[in-house]
C-alpha positions as CSV (number, residue, x, y, z in Angstrom):
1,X,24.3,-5.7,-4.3
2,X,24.3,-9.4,-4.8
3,X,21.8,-9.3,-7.8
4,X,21.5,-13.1,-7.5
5,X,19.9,-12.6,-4.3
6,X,17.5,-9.3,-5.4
7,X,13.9,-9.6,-5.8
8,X,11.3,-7.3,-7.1
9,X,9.9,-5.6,-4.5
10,X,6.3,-6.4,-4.0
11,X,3.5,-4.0,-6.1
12,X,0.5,-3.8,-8.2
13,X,-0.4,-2.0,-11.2
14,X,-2.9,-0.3,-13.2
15,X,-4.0,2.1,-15.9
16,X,-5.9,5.5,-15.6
17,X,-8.9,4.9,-16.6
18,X,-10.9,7.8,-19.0
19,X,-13.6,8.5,-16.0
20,X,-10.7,9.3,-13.3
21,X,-9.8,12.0,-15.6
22,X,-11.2,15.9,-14.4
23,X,-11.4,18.6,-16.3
24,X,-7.9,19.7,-16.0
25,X,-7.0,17.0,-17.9
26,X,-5.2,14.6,-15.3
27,X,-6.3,11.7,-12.9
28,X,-8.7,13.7,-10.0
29,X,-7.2,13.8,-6.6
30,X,-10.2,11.2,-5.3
31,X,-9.0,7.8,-7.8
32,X,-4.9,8.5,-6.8
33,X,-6.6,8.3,-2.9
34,X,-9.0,5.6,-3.8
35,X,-6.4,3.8,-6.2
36,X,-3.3,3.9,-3.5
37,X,-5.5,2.5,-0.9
38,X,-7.0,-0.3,-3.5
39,X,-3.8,-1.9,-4.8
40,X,-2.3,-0.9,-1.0
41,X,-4.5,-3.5,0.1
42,X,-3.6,-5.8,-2.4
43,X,0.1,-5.4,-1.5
44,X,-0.7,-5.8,2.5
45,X,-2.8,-9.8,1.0
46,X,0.5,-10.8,-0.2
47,X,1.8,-10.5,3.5
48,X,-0.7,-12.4,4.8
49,X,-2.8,-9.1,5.8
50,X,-5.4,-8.5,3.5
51,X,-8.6,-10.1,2.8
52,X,-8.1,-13.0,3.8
53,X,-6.5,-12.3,6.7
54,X,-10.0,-10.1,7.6
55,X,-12.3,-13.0,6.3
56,X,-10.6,-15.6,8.7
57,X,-9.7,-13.1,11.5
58,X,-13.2,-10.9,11.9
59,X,-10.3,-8.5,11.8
60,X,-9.1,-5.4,10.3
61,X,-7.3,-2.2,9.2
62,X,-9.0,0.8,9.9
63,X,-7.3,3.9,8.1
64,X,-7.5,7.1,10.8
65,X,-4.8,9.2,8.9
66,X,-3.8,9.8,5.6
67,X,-1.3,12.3,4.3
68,X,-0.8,12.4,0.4
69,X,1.7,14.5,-1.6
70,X,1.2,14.9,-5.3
71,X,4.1,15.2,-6.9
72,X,3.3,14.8,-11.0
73,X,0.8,14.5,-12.9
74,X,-0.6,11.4,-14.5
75,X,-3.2,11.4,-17.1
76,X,-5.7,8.8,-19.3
77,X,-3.8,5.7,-20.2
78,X,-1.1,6.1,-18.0
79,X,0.7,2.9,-16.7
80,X,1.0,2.9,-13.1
81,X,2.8,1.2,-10.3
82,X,1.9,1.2,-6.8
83,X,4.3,0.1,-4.2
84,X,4.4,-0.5,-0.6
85,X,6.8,0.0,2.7
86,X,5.9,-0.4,6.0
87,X,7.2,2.1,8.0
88,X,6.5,0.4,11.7
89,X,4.1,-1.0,13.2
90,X,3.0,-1.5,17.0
91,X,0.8,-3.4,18.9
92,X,-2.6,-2.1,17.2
93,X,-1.5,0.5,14.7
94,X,0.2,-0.1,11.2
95,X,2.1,2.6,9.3
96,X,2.9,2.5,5.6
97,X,4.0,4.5,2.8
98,X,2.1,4.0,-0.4
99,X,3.7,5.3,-3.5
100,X,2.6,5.6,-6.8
101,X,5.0,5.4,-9.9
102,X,4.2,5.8,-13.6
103,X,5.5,2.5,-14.4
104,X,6.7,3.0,-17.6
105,X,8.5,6.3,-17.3
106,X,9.2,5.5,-14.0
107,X,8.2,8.7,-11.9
108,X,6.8,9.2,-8.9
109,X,3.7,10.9,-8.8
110,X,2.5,10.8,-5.4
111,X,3.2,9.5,-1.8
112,X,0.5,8.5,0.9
113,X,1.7,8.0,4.4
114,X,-1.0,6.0,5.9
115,X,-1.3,5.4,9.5
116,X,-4.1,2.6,10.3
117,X,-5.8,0.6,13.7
118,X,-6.3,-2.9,13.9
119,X,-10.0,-3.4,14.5
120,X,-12.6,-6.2,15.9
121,X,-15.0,-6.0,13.0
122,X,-17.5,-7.8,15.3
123,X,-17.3,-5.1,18.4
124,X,-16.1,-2.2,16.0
125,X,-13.2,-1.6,18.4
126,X,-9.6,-1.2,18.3
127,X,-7.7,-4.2,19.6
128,X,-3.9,-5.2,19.7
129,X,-2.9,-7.7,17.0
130,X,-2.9,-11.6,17.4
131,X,0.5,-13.3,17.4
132,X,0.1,-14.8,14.3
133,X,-0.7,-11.4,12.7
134,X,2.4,-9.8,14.9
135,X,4.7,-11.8,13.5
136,X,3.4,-11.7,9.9
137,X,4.0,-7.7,10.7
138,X,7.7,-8.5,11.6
139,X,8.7,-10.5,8.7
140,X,7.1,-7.8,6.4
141,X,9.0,-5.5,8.0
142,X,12.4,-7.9,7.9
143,X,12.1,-8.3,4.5
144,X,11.9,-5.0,3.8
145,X,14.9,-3.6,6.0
146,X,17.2,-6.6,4.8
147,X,16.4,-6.9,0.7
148,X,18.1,-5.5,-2.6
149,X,15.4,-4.8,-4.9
150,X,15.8,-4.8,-8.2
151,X,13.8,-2.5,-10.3
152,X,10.1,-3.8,-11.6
């Protein structure tokens, strides 16, 4: 790897708030959903595919399927990471895989593989995506296939 060249990949963080904690003692199964999706979103604005994108576009991404794996805990405090990878993408569906890292121990503690439709918010339908939005799509996905991250 040509660290001269390597970026950070692109991610978000956070800390576990007191309230996300159940009585178990760990971050309750709803914030890691509601948190991967959050700062997700986030990720997808630096593309060019977030809020913005929906303000100017009356466009969006509407989840329809969401598979998460918990793989360690995290509890109150915590620092966290989330990072994203699209996966593919066609002409009205976007696939990602949202992971969730405790940044400063560096662990994964859960994976969502999240499959979502691009929708006219006006007609509440699916439609395919606009050029402009298909090709930010394609250089995500370039950039992803073709850099050398280097660790955040």
């Amino acid at each position: 790897m040509n660290i001269s060249n390597a970026i950070a990949k692109p991610h978000e963080k956070a800390v576990v708030k007191d309230e996300w904690i159940d009585l178990y003692g760990h971050m309750n199964m709803a914030y890691y959903v509601q948190l991967l999706d959050e700062l997700g979103h986030r990720i997808l604005e630096q593309f060019g595919m977030g809020e913005a994108y929906t303000l100017a576009e009356n466009c969006g991404l509407f989840t329809v399927e969401a598979n998460l794996k918990y793989i360690r805990e995290v509890c109150a405090g915590d620092p966290l990471r989330v990072e994203l990878t699209p996966l593919r993408f066609d002409e009205k569906r976007l696939v990602t895989q949202v992971e969730l890292y405790h940044d400063k121990q560096n662990y994964l503690s859960a994976v969502m593989v999240q499959t979502a439709l691009h929708v006219d918010l006006e007609s509440r339908k699916v439609c395919p995506f606009g050029n402009e939005a298909r090709d930010r799509l394609q250089k995500m996905m370039d950039i992803y296939k073709s850099e050398s991250w280097i660790p955040v």
